[in-house]
N, C-alpha and C positions, 0 to 999 in steps of 0.2 A: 737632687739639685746638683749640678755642675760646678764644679770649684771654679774660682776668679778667672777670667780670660787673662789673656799677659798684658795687657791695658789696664784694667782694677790690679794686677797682681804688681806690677810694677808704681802704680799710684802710690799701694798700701807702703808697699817699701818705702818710697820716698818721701813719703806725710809722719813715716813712724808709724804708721797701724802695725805692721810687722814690719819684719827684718829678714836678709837674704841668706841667713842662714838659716832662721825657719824654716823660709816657703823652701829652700833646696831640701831640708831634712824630709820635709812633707812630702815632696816628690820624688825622693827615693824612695820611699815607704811605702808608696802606691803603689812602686814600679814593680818593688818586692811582693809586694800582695795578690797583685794583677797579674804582674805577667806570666806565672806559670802557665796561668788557666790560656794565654794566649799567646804567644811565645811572638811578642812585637817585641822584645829589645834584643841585641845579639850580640852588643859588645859594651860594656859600662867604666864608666870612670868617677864612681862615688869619692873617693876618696881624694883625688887629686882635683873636684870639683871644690870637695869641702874646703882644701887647702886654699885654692883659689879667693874661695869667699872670704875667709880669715886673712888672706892678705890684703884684702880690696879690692871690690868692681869697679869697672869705669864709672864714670856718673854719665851715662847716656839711657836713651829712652826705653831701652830694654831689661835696665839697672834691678836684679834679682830675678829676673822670670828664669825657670828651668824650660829647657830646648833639648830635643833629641834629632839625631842628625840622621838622613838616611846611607846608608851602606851602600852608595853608588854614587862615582863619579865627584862626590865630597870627600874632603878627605878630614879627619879630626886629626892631630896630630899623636900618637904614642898610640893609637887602636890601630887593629887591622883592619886593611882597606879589600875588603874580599868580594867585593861587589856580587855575592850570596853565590861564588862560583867556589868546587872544590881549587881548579890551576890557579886561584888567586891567596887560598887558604891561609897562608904564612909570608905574606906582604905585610909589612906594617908601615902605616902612615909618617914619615919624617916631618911635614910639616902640615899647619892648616890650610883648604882650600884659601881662596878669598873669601869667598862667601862665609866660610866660618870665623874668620880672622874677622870682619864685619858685623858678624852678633855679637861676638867675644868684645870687640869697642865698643860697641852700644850697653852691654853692662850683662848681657846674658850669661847664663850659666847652663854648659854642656856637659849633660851627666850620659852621653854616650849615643850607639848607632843601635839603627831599628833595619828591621827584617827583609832584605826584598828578595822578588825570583832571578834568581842565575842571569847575572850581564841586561839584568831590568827585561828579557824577552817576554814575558809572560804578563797578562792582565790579571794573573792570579796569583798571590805569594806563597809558591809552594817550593820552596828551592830545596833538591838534597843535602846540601851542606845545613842546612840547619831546621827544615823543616817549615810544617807552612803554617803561617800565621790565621789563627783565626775572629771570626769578627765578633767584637763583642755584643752584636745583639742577637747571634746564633752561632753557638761553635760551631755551628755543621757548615755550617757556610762561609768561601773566603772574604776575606776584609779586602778584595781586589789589588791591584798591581800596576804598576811595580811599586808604590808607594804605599803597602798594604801596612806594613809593621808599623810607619809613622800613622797613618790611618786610624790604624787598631788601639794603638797607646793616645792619641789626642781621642779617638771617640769613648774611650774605658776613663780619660781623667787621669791618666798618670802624668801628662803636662801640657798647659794649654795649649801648645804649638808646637809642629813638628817641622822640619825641611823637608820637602820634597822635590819630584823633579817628573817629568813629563817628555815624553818620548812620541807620545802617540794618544796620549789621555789617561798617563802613569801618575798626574795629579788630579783630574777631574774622574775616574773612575773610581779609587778609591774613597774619594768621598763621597762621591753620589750611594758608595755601599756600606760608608758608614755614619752617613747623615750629616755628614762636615761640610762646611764652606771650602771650595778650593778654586783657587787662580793659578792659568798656568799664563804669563805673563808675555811680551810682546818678544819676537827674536830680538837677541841683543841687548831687553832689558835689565839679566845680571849675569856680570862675567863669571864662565868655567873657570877663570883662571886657579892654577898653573896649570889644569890638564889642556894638553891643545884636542879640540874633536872638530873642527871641520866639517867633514861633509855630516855626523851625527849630531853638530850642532845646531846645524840650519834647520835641524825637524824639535832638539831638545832642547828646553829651558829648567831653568832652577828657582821655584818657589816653597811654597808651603801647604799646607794645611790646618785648617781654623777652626774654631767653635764659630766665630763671630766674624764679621767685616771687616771691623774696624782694627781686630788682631792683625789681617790680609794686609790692609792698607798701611799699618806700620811698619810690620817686615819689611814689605816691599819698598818703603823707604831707607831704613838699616842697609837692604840688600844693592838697592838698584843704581845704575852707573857705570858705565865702562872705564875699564881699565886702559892706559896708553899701549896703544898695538895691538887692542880687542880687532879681531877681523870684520866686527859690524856691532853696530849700536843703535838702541830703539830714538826714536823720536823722542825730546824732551819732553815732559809733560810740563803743563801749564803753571802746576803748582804743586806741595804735594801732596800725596796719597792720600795720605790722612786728611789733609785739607779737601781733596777733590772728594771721596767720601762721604764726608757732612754736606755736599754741595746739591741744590735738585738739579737732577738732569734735565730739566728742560722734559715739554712733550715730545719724547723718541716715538719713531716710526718704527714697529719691530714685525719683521718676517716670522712665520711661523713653519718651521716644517716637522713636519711628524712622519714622512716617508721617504723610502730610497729608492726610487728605482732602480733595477737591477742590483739590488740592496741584500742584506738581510729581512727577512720580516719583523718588523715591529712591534713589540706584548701592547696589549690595549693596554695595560694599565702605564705602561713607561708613556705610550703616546698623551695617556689621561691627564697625566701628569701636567708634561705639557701644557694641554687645553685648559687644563685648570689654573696654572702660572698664567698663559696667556688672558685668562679672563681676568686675575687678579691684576695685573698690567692696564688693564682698558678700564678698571674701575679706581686706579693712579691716574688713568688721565690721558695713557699713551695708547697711540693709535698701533692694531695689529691685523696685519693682513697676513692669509696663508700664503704662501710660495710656495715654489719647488725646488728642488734638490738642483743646482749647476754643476756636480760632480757625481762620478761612479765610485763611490766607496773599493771596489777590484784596483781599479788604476789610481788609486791614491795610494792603496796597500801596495802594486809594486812599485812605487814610485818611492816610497817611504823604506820600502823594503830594500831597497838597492844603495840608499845612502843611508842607511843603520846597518847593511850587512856587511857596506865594504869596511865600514869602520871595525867592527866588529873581526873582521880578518884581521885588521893591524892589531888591533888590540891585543887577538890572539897569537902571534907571528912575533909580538913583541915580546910578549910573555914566556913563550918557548924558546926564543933567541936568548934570554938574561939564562935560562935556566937549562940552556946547551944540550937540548933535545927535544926527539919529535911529539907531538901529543898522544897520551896515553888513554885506553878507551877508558878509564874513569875519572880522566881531567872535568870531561865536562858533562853534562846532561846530554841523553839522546836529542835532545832539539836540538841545541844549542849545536850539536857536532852536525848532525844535517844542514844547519844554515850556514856553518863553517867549511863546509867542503861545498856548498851551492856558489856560497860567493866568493870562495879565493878561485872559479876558474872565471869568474866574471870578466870580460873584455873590460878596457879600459875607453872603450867608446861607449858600453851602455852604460858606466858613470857617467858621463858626459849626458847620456839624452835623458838621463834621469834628473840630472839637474836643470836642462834645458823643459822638462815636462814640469818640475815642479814650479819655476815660473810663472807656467803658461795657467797652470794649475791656480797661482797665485792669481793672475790675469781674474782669471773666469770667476774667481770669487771672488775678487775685487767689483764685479757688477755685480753684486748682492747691494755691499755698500754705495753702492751711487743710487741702489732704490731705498735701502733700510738704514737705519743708524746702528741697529742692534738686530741680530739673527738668533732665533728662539727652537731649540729641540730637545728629547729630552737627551740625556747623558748618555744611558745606555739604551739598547735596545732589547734588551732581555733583562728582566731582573737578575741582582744576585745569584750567579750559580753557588750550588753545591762546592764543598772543596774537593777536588779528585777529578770535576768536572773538564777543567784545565789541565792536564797531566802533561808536563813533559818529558816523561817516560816513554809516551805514546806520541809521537809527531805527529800522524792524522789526527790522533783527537784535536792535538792544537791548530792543525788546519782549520779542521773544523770547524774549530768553535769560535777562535780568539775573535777573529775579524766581526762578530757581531758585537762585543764586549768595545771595537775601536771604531764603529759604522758611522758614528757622529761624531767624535771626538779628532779622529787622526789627520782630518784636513786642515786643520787649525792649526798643526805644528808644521805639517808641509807649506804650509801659505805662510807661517810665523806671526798669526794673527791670534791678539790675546783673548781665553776664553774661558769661561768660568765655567763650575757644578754648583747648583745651589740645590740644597734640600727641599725637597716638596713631596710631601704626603708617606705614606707606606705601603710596599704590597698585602695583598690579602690573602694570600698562601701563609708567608711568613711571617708578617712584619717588620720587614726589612725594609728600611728606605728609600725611598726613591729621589733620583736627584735631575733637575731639569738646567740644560748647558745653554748659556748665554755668551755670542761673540759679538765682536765687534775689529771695525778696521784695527792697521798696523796703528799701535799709539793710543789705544780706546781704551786703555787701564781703567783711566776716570771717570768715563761713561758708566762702564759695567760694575765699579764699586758704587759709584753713586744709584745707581739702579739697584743692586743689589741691598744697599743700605735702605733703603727705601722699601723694598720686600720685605727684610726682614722684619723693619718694623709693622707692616703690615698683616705678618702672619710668621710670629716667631719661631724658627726652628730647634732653639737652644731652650731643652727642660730641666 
């Protein structure tokens, strides 16, 4: 049985069943227990956690729960910010993201950062600087990526919820491969701030990773809101999170697609999946028709590829600039050094038609929603690989591979349209989970938590 979600775990605190310096001792203890066998945390602050608690949490909704933060792009204040790259190894964070500053007010307690692959590139957490994380319902296999180490420590129970962040399906991959709920959330739903990312923002959002829904729909209240001179902000929602949640969605209309043209191939059992969510949906009430794919999964990967690569040059150009030299061949990983000399000769016009496509991009998936309310596929299109499978050691492999692991997922951060992983069923190889992805338009938080709350209780995924 699965320890308290951070909704009973924060209740307990606040009624007196426990106290927040229990439940933090509890989840260092796990962290210690667990993590060797899986190597999801990679930077810790037990100690100045503890002190925290003894001094007093905020009295907000997240008052006691333990939160691990991911090692990209967030920043915790006093840990290194190494976003799992050696050139970033010996950064240390001076202040908290917002988003961290934001749990921290809500009453959370951040006992440190979890695992991800070098600069979030990878669908798989195998980073050299610290090794790759593996999943707790098969060592052999990764906890997927980039959100893999929060992934791997929320599915192992070392604390109900982790931060995560999404790139390309860097929050909905990982849980589809470790049986978790995960939302990656509407563009502009929660400010980067203080990092500025631009053209990497328009594809990347900042959420979490859950046992439960209703864990999702808290955070994402804690989290969500833009800050003064955010460059873009989602649609308000109606009400919130947690409120919309509890709410029935109404009979949704839900597109089914299980294939891509000019695609990856699709494993029958991911597609199974699918059909199987789908039939649970029509015996809810809601009407599902199949469709078809309105995008080429190739031209959404170079489309996504060109505003994460160029950012990615700054990134790097900035980082060699503070440290007054050129890059060393073991600064970075062999991929990561391939897409960095791909796209610092990039012209400053195909930025331009890269953002002019992903519009257009947006456009065409926008007549999904004028037919569906909600779009239905599964997560990934290949179960769980192997770890080693992903290598970025070997660039081709990652040709190869990565883009079926983002076939479903990577159009939803180019369009910035929110989209879920929910768990459904397991494969029969391994028994590794499978997870089937739910979107919906700009602003649909509410829809797909309410939908989802409604699966879950249908066919519970949390044992």
């Amino acid at each position: 049985m699965r320890s308290p979600d951070a909704v009973a775990t924060a209740a307990s605190v606040r009624n007196g069943e426990s106290d927040a310096r229990t439940v933090t001792e509890q989840a260092i203890a796990r962290i210690e227990k667990l993590d060797p066998g899986l190597n999801a945390v990679v930077h810790t602050r037990f100690e100045a956690a503890l002190a925290e608690v003894a001094a007093g949490l905020p009295d907000g909704p997240l008052h006691g729960v333990p939160l691990l933060v991911k090692d990209l792009g967030t920043e915790v204040e006093g840990l290194p910010a190494t976003g799992g790259s050696r050139l970033f190894a010996d950064v240390v964070a001076r202040r908290d993201s917002e988003l961290v500053a934001r749990y921290r007010r809500a009453g959370a307690v951040v006992l440190g950062t979890t695992n991800t692959p070098e600069l979030g590139l990878n669908a798989s957490t195998e980073p050299a600087l610290s090794g790759p994380t593996r999943n707790p319902w098969s060592g052999a296999h990764s906890a997927g990526g980039s959100s893999g180490g929060s992934a791997a420590a929320v599915a192992a129970g070392m604390v109900p919820v982790a931060h995560a962040s999404d790139g390309g399906g860097s929050i909905r991959v990982p849980a589809a491969a470790c049986g978790l709920f995960g939302l990656k959330p509407s563009r502009g739903r929660v400010s980067p701030a203080p990092r500025p990312t631009t053209l990497s923002g328009l594809v990347s959002a900042h959420h979490a990773v859950t046992t439960t829904v209703r864990d999702s729909a808290l955070l994402l209240d804690v989290a969500a809101g833009p800050l003064p001179g955010d460059a873009y902000a989602a649609p308000e929602p109606a009400a919130s999170f947690a409120e919309l949640a509890r709410r029935d969605p109404g009979r949704l209309r839900i597109g089914l697609l299980t294939e891509l043209p000019q695609g990856p191939a699709v494993h029958p059992e991911c597609a199974g999946a699918a059909r199987t969510a789908a039939r649970l949906c029509e015996r809810l009430g809601h009407e599902v028709v199949e469709t078809t794919a309105r995008y080429h999964p190739a031209d959404v990967g170079r489309t996504s590829g060109v505003l994460m690569g160029a950012d990615l040059v700054a990134q790097i150009d900035a980082r060699l600039a503070h440290l007054g030299r050129p890059l060393a061949d073991d600064d970075v990983e062999p991929f990561t050094r391939v897409l960095y000399e791909h796209y610092r000769a990039l012209p400053a016009a195909d930025v331009s038609r890269a953002l002019r496509r992903a519009q257009e991009i947006g456009w065409e998936m926008g007549t999904v929603f004028g037919e569906f309310d909600v779009l239905l596929s599964p997560t990934l299109a290949q179960p769980t690989p192997p770890l080693g499978t992903l290598d970025t050691a070997d660039p081709e492999s990652i040709y190869r591979h990565a883009s079926v692991y983002a076939a479903f997922t990577s159009v939803h951060n180019v369009t910035g349209m929110p989209a879920m992983s929910v768990p459904f069923g397991h494969d029969r190889a391994n028994g590794l989970p499978l997870g089937v992805q739910f979107a919906a338009d700009l602003g649909g938080e509410g829809v797909l938590l309410a939908l989802a709350a409604r699966l879950e209780e249908a066919a519970p995924w949390r044992s």
